[in-house]
N, CA, C and O of each residue as an XYZ file, in Angstrom:
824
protein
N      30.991     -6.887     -3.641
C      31.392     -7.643     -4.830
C      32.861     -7.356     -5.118
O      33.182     -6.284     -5.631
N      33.966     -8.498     -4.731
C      35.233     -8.393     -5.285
C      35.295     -7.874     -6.724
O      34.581     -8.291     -7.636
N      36.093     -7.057     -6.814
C      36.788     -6.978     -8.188
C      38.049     -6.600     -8.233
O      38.658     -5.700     -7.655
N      38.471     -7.694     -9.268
C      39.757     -7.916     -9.930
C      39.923     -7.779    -10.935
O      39.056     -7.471    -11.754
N      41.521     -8.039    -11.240
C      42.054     -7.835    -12.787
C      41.375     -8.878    -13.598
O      40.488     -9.538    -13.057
N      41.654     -9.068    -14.673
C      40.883     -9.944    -15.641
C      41.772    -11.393    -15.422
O      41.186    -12.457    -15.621
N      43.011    -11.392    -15.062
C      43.775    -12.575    -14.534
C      43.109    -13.626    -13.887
O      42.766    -14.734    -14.299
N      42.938    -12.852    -12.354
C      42.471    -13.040    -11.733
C      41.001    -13.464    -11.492
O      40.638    -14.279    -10.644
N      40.325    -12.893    -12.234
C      38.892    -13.029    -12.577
C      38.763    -14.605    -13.241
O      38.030    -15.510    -12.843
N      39.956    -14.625    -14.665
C      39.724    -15.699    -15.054
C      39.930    -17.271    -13.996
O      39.208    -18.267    -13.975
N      41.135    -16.985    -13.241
C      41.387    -17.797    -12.282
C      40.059    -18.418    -11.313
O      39.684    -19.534    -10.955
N      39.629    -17.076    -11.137
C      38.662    -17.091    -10.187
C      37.391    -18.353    -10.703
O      37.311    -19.414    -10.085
N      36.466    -18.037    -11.898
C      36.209    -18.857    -12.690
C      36.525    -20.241    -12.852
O      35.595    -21.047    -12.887
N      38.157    -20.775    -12.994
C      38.531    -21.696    -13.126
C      38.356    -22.714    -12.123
O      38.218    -23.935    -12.198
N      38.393    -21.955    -11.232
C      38.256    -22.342     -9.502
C      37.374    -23.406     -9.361
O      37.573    -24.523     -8.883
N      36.241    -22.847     -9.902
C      35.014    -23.935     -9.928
C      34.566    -23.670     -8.451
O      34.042    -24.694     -8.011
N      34.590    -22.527     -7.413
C      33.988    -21.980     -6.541
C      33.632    -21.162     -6.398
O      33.207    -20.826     -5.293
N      33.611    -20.309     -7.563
C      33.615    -18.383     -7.640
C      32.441    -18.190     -8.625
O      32.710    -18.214     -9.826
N      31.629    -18.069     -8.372
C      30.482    -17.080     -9.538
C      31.238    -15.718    -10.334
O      31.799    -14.958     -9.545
N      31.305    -15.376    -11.614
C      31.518    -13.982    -11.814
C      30.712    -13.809    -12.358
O      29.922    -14.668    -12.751
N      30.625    -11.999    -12.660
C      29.456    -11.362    -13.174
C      30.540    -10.336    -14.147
O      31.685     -9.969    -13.884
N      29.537    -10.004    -15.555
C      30.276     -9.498    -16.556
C      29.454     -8.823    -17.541
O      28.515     -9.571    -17.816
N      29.394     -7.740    -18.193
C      28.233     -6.981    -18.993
C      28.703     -7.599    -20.437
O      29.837     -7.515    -20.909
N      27.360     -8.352    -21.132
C      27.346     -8.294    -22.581
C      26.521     -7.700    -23.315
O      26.353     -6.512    -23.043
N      25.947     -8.116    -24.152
C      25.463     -7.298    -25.731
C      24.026     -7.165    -25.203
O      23.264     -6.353    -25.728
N      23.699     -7.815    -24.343
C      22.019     -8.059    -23.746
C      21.882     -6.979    -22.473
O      21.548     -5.796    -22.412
N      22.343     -8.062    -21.397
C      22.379     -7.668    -20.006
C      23.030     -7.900    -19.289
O      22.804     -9.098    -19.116
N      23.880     -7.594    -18.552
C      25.219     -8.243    -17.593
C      24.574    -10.041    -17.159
O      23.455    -10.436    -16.832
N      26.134    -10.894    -17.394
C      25.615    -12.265    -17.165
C      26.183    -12.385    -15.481
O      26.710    -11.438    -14.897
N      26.000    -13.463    -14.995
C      26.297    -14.111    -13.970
C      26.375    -15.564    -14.419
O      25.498    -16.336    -14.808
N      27.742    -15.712    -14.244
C      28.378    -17.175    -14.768
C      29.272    -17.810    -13.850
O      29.486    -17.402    -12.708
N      29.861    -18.958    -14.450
C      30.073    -20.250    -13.227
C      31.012    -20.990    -14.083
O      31.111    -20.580    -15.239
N      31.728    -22.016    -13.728
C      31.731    -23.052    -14.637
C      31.143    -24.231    -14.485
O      30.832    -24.878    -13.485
N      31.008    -24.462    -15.928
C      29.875    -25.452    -16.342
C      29.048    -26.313    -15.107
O      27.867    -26.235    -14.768
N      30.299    -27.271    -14.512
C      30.191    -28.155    -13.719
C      29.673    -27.762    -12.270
O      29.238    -28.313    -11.259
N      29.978    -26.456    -12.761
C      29.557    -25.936    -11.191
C      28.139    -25.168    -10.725
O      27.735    -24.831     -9.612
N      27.452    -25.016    -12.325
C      26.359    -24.690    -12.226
C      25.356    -24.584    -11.339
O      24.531    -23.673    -11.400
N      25.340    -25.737    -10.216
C      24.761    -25.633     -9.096
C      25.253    -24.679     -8.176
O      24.996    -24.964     -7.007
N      26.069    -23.322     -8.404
C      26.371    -22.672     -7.367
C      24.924    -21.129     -8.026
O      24.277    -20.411     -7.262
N      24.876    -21.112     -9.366
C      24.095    -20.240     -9.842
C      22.318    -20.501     -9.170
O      21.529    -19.770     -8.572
N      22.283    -21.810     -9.618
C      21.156    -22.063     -8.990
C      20.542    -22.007     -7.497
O      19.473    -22.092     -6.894
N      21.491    -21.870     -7.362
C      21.130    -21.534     -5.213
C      21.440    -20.417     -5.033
O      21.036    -19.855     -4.015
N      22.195    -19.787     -5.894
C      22.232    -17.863     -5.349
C      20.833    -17.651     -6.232
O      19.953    -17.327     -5.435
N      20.581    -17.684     -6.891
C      19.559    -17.241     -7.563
C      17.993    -17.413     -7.471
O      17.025    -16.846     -7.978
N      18.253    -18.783     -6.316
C      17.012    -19.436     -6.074
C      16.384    -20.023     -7.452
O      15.171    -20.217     -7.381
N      16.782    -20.230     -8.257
C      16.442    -20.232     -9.644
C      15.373    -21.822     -9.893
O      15.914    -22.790     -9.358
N      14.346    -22.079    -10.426
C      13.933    -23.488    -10.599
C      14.724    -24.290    -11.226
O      15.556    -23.670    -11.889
N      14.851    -25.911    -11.321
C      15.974    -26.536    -11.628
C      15.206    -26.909    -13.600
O      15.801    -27.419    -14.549
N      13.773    -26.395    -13.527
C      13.256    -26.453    -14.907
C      13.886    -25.210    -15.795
O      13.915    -25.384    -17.013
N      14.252    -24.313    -15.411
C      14.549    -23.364    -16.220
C      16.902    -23.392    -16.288
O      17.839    -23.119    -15.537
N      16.697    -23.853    -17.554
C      18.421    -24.235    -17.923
C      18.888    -23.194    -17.687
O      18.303    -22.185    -17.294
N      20.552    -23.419    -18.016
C      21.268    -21.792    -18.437
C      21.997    -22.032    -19.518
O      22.229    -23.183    -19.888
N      22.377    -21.118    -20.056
C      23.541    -21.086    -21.388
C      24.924    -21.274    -21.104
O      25.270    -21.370    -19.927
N      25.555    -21.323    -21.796
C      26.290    -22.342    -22.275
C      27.368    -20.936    -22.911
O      27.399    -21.233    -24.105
N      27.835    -20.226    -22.836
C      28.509    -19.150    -23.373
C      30.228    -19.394    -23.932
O      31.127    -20.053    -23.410
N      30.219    -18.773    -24.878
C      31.741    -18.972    -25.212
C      32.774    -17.632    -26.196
O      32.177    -16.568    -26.358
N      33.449    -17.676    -26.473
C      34.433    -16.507    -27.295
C      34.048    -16.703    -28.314
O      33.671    -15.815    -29.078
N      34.052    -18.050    -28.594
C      33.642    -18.135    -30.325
C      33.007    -19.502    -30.055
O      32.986    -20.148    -29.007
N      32.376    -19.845    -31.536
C      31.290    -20.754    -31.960
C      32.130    -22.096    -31.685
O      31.742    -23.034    -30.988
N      33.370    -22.008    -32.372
C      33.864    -23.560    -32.375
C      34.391    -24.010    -31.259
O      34.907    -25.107    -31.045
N      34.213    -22.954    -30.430
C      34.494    -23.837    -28.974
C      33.445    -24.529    -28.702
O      33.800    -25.660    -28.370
N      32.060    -24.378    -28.672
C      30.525    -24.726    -28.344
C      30.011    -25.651    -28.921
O      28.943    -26.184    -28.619
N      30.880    -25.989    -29.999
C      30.412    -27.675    -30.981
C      30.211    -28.833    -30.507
O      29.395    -29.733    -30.707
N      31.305    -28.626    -29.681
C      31.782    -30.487    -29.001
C      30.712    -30.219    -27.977
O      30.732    -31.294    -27.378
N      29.713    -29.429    -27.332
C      28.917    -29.545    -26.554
C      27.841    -29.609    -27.105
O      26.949    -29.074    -26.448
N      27.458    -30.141    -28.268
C      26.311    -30.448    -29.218
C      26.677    -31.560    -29.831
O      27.851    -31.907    -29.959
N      25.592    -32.251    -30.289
C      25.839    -33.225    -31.632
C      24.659    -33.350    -32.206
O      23.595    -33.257    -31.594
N      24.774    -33.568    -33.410
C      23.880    -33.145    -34.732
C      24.491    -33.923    -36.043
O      25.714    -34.048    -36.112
N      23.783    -34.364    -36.921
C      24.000    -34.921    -38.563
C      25.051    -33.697    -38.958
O      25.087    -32.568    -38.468
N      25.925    -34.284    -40.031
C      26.333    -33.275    -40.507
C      25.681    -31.942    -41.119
O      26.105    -30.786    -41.094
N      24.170    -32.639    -41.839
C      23.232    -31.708    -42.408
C      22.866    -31.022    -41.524
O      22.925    -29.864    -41.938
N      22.338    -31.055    -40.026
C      21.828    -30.440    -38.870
C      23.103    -29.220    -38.989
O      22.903    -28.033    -39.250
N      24.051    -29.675    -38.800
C      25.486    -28.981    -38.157
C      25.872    -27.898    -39.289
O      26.757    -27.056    -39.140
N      24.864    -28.085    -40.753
C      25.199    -26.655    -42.168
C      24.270    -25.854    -42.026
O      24.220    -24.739    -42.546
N      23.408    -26.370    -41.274
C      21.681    -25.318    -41.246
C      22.293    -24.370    -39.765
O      22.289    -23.140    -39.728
N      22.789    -25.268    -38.625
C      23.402    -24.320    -37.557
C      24.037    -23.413    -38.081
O      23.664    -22.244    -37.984
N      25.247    -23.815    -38.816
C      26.279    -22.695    -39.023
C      25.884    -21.561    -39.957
O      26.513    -20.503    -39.979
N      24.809    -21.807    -40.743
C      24.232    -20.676    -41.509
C      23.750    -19.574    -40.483
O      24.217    -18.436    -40.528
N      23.012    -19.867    -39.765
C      22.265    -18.929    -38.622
C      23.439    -18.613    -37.376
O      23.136    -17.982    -36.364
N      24.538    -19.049    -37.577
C      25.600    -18.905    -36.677
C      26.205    -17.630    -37.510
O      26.378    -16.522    -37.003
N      26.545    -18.019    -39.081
C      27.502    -17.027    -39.741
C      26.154    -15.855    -39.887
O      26.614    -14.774    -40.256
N      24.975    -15.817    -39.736
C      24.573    -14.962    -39.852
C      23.955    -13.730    -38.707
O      23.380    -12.690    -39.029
N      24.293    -14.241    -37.193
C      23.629    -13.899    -35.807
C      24.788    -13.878    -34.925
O      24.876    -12.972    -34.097
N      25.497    -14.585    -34.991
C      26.744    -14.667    -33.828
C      27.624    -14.023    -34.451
O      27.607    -14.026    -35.681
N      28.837    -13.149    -33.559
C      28.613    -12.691    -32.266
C      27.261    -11.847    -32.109
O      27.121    -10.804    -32.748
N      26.465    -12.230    -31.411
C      25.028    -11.501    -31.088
C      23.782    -12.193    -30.053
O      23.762    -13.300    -29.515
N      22.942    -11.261    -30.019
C      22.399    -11.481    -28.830
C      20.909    -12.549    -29.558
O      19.733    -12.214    -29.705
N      21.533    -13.746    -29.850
C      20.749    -15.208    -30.498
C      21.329    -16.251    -29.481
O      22.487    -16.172    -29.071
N      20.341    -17.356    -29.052
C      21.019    -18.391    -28.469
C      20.027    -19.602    -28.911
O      18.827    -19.787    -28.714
N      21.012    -20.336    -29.579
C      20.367    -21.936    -29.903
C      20.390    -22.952    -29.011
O      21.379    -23.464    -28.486
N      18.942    -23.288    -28.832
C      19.149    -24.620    -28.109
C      19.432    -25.840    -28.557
O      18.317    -26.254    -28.875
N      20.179    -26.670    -28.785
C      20.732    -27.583    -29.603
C      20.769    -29.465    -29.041
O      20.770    -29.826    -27.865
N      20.783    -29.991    -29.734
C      20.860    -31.302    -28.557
C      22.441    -31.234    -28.543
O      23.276    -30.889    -29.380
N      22.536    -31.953    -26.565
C      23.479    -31.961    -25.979
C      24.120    -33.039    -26.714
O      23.613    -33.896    -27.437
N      25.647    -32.780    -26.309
C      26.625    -34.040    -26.295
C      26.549    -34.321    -24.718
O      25.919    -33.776    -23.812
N      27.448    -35.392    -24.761
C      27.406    -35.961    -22.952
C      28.475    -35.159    -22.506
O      28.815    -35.303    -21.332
N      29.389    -33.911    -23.580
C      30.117    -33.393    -22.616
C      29.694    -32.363    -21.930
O      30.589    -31.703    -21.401
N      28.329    -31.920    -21.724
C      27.803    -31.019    -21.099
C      27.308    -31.502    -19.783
O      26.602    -32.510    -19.797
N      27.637    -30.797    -18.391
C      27.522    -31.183    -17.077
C      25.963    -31.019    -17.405
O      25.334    -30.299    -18.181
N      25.441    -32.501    -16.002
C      24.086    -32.165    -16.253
C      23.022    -31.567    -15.517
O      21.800    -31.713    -15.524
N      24.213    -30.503    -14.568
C      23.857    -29.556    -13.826
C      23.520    -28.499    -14.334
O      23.042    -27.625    -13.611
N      23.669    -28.300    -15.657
C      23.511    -27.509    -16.969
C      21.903    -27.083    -16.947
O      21.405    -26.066    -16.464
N      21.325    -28.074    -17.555
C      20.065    -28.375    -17.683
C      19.747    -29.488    -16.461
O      20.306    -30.584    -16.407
N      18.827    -29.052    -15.565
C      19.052    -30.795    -14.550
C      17.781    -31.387    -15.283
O      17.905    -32.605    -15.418
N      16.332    -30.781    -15.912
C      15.467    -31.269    -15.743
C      14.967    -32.102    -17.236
O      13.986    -32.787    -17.525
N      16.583    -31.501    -18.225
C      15.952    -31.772    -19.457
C      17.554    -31.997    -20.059
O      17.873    -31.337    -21.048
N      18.576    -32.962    -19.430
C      19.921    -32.565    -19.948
C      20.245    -32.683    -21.266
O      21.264    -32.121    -21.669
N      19.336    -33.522    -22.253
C      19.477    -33.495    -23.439
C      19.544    -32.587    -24.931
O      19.897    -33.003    -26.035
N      19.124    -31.346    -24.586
C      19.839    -29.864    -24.913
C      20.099    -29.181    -23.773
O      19.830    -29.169    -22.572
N      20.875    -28.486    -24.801
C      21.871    -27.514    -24.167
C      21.454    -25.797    -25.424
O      21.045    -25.687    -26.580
N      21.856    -24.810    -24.344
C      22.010    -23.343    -25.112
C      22.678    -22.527    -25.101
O      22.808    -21.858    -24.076
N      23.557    -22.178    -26.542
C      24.810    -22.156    -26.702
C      24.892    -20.539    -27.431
O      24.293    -20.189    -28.448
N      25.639    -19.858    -26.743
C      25.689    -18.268    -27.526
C      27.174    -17.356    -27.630
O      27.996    -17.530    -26.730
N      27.320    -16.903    -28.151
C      28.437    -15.852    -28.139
C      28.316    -14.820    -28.187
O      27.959    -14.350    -29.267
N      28.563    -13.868    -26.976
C      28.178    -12.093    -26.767
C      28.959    -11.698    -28.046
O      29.738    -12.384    -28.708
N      28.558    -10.426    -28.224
C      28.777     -9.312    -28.520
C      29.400     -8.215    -28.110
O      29.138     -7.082    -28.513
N      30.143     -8.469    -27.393
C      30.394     -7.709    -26.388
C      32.301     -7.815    -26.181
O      32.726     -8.898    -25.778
N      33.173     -6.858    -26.424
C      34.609     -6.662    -25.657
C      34.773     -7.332    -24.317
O      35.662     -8.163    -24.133
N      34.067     -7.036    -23.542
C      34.179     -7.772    -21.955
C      33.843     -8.869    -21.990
O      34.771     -9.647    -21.771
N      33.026     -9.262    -22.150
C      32.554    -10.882    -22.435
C      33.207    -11.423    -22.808
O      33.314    -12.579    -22.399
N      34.093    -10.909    -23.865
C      34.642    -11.602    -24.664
C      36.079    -11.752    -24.630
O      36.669    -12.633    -25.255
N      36.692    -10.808    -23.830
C      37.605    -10.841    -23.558
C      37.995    -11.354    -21.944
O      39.132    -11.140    -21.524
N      37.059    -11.983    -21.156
C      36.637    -12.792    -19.927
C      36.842    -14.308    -20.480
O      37.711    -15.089    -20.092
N      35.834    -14.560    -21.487
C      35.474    -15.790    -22.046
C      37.025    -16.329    -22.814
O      37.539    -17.422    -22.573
N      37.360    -15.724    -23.371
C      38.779    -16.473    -23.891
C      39.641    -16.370    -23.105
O      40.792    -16.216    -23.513
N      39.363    -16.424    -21.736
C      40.417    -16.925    -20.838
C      40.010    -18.136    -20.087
O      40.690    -18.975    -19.495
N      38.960    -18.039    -20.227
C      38.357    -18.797    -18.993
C      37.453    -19.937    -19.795
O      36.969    -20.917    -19.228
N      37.319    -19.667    -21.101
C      36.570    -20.856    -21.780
C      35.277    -20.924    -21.841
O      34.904    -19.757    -21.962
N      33.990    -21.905    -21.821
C      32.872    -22.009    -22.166
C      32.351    -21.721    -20.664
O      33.166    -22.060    -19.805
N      31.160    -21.166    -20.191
C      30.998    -21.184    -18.948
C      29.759    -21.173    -19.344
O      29.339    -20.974    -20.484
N      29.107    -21.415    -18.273
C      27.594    -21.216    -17.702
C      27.075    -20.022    -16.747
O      27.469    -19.478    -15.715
N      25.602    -19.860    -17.944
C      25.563    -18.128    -17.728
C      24.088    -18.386    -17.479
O      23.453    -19.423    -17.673
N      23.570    -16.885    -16.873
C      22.117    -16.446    -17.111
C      22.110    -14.985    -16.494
O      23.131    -14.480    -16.026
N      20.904    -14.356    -16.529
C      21.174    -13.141    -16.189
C      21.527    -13.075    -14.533
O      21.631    -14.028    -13.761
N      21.653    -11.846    -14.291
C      22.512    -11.515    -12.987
C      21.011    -10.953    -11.959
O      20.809     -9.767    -11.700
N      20.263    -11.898    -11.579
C      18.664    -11.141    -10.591
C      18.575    -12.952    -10.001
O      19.107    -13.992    -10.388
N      17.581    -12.589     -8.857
C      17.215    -13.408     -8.325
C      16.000    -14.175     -9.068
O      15.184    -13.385     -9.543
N      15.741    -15.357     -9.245
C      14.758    -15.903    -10.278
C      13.185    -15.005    -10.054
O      12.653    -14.566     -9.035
N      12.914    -14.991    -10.996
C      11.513    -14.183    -11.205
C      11.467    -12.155    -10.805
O      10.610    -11.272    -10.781
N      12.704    -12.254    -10.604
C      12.765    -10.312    -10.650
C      13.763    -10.074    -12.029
O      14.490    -10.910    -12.566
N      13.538     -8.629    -12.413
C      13.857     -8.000    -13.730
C      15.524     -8.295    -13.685
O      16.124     -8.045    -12.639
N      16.092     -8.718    -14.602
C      17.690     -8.710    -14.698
C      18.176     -7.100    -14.379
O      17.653     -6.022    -14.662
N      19.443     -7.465    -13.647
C      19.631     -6.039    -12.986
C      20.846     -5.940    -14.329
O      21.514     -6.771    -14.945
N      20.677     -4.322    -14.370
C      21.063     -4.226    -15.200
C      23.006     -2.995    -15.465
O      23.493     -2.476    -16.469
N      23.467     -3.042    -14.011
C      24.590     -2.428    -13.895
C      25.399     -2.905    -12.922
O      24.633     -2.977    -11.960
N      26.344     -3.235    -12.601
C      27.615     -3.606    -11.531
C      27.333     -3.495    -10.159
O      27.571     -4.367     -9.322
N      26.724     -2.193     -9.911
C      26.134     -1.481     -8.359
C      25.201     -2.013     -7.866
O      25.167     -2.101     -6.639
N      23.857     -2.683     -8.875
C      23.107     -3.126     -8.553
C      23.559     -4.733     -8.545
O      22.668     -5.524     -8.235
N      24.616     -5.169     -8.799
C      24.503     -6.528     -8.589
C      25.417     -6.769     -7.655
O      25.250     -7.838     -7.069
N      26.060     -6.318     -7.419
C      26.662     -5.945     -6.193
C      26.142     -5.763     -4.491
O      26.770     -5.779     -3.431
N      24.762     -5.598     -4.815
C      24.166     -5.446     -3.743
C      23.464     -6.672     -3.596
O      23.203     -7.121     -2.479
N      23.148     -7.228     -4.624
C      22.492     -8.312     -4.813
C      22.815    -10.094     -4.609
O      22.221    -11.132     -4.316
N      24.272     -9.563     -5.016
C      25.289    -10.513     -5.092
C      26.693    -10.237     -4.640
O      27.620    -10.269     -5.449
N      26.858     -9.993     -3.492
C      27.897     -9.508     -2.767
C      29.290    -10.551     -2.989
O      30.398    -10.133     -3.327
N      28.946    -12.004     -2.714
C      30.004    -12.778     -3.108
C      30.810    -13.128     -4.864
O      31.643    -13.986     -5.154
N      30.283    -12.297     -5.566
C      30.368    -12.506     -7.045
C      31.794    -11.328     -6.988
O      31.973    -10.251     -6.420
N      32.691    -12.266     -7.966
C      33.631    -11.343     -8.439
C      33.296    -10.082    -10.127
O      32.269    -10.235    -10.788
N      33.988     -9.364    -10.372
C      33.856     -8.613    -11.526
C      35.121     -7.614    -11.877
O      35.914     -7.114    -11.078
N      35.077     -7.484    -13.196
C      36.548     -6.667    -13.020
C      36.526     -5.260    -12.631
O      35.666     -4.380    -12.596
N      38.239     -5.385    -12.243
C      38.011     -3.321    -11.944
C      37.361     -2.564    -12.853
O      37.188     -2.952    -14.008
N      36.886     -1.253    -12.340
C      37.075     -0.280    -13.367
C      37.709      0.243    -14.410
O      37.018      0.318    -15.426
N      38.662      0.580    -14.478
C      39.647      0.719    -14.566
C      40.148     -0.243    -15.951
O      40.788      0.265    -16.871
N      39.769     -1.615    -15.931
C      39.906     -3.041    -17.058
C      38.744     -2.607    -17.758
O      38.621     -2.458    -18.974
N      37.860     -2.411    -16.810
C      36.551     -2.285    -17.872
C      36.539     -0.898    -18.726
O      36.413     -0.909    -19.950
N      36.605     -0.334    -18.367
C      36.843      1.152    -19.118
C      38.248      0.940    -20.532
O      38.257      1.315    -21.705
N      38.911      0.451    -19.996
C      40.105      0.141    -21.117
C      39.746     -0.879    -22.630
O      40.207     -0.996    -23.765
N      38.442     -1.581    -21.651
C      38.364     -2.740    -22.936
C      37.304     -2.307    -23.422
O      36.957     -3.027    -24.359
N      36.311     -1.108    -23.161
C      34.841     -0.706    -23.442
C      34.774      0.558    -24.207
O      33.713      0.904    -24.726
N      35.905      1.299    -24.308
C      35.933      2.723    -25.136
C      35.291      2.019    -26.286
O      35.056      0.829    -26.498
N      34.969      3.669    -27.311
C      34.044      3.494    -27.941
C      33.163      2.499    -28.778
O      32.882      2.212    -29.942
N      32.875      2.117    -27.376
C      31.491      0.679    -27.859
C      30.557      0.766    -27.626
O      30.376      1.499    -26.653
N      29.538      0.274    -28.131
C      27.889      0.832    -27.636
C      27.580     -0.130    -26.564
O      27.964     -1.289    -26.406
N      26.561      0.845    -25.650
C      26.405      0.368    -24.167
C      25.261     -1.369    -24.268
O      24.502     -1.453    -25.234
N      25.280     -2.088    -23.637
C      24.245     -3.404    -23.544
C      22.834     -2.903    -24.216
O      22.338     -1.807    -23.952
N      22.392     -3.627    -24.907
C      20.837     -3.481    -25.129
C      19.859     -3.476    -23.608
O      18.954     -2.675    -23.378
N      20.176     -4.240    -22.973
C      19.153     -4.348    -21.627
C      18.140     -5.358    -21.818
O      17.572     -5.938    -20.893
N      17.879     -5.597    -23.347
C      17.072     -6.868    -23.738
C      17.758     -8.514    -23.991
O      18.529     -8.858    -24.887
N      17.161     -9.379    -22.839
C      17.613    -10.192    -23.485
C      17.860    -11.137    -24.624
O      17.237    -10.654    -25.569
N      18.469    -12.266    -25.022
C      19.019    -12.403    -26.231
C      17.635    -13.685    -26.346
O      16.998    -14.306    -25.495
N      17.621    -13.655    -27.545
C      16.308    -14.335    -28.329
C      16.714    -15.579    -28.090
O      17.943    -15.630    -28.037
N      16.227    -16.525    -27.936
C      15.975    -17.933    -27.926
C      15.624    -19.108    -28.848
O      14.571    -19.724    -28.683
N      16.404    -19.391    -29.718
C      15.712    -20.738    -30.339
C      15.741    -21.980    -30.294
O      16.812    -22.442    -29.900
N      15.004    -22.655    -30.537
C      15.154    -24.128    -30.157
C      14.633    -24.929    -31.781
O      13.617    -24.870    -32.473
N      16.367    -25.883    -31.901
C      16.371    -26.581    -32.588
C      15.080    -28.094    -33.000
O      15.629    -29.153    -32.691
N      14.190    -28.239    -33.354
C      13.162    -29.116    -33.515
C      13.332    -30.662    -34.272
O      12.401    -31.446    -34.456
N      14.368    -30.821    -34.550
C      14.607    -31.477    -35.458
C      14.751    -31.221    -37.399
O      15.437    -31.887    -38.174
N      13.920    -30.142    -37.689
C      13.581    -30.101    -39.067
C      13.712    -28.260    -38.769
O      14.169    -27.415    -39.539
N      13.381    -28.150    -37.975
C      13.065    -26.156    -38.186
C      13.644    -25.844    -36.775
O      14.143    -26.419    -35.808
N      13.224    -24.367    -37.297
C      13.238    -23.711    -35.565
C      11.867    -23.088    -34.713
O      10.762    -22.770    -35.151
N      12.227    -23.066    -33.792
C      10.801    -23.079    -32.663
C      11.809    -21.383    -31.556
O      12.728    -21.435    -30.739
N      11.154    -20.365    -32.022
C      11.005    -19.561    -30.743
C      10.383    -19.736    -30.018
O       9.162    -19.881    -29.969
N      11.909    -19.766    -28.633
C      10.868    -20.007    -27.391
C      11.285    -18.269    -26.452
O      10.696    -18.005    -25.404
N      11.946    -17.655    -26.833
C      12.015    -16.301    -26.613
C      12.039    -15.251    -27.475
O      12.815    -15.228    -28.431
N      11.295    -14.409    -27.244
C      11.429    -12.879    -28.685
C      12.534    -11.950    -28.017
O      12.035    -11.360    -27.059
N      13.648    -11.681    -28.178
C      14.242    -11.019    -27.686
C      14.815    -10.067    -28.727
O      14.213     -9.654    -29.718
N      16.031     -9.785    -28.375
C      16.626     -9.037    -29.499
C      16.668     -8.872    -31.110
O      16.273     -8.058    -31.944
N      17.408    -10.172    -31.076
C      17.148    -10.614    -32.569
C      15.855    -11.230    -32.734
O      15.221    -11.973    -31.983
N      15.491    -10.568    -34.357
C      14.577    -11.513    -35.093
C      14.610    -12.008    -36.197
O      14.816    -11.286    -37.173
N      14.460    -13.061    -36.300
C      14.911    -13.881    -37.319
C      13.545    -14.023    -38.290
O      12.397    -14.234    -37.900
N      13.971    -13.862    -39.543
C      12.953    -13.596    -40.429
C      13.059    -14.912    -41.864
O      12.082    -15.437    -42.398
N      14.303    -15.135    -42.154
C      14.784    -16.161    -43.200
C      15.188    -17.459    -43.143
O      15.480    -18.117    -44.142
N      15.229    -18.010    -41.600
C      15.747    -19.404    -41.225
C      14.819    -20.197    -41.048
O      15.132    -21.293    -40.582
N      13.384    -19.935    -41.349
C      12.448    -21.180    -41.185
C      12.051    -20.976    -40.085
O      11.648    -22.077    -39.709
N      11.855    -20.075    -39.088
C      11.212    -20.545    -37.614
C       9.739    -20.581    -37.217
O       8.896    -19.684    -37.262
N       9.661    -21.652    -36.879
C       8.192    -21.599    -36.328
C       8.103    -20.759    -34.778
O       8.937    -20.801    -33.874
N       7.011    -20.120    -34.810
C       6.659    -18.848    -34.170
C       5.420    -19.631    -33.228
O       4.739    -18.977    -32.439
């Protein structure tokens, strides 16, 4: 597994031929860009029913890849100002600017999150909204450190040591759990993953 400076990394990304891999608030991701999503899905062997996220630095980059009533778009941002940056991801209906390599089997949402995380986050505002999921081959446990994905994923870039250590002092290490899942219904919310967060005050149907 190459690793580079964060420059470079971002470049790499931009490329739209390079997978990178990067630790957030959950579990290290393995990301792409958007359009290129079909490179995740064939390293991963992954089914074309199961989507990926949609990741970004911050929330208002991730808008224009949704559309919603204005009323839809005050009930989001409540559970946004109250969960993001964190390990929550809404599934939202798509705009058409989302590739529909995204989702192939259902392109009409999309799932949209912002780590928690220094590295993530300081990856993501270079490189913009990308397309993520965990870093394992479909149906084995998300691996959960650099070494192990490395072995796993030999062609994936990641940054040095060295970057990572500089941008990670005293921060608390990944949960290892992944990030909770909700899906927008029209009127409420619908967990379709229990993960990290739990949401207790936004209406969700369980």
């Amino acid at each position: 597994m190459p690793q580079v400076s964060l420059p470079v990394l971002a470049a790499k990304a931009h490329s739209g031929d390079c997978m990178i891999s990067f630790p957030t608030d959950t579990v290290p991701a393995l990301s792409v860009r958007p359009d290129r999503a079909d490179l995740i899905f064939t390293a991963k062997q992954r089914q074309l029913e199961k989507p990926l996220i949609l990741m970004a630095a911050t929330i208002a980059e991730l808008w224009s890849y949704v559309t919603g009533s204005p009323a839809e778009r005050q009930i989001w941002q409540q559970v946004v100002d109250r969960h993001l940056p964190g390990a929550l991801t809404l599934v939202l209906p798509a705009s058409d600017r989302v590739p529909p390599t995204m989702n192939p089997k259902q392109p009409s949402t999309i799932g949209v999150r912002v780590p928690n995380h220094p590295i993530a986050i300081a990856i993501l505002a270079q490189t913009g909204p990308l397309a993520t999921t965990s870093a394992n081959r479909s149906g084995q446990p998300a691996l959960q450190t650099m070494a192990e994905i490395a072995i796993a994923f030999p062609q994936v870039f990641t940054l040095l040591p060295s970057e990572v250590s500089a941008l990670t002092a005293d921060t608390l290490s990944p949960s290892g759990v992944p990030s909770t899942v909700i899906r927008w219904t029209g009127n409420s919310w619908e967990v379709l993953r229990q993960g990290a967060v739990v949401l207790e005050d936004e209406g969700v149907r369980r």
